[in-house]
C-alpha positions, 0 to 999 in steps of 0.5 A: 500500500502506497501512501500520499504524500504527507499522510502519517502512518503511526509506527507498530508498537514493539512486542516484549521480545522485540524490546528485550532483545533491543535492551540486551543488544544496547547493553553489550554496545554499551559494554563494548564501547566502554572497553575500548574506552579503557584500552585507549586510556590506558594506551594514552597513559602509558604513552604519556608516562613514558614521554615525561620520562624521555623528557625529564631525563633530558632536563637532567642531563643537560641538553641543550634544546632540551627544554627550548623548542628549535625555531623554524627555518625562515623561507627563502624568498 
């Protein structure tokens, strides 16, 4: 059946199977997402813990330009 346009056929309720299985389906989305999460944070972390200790280990011995950005090379004209 064809409708014409703009006339409004409301949605089908959906059965208790149909929204129990929607919960359960949300549920392990949820619990999906949320791991991931974890394992990027802790990816992140461990990255950021590492390169402070890179850095500080630079600061105490005493590199030059190891707490001084190199400048950028001025472009020819």
């Amino acid at each position: 059946m064809t409708k014409a346009p703009g006339e409004y056929e409301p949605p089908k309720p959906m059965t208790k199977a149909e929204r129990d299985a929607r919960k359960a389906f949300r549920q392990v989305d949820a619990e999906k997402a949320m791991t991931e999460h974890e394992v990027a944070k802790k990816a992140f972390s461990k990255n950021h813990e590492r390169l402070k200790a890179e850095r500080l280990a630079r600061e105490a011995a005493g590199t030059p330009g190891a707490t001084t950005k190199a400048k950028p090379k001025k472009k020819a004209k």
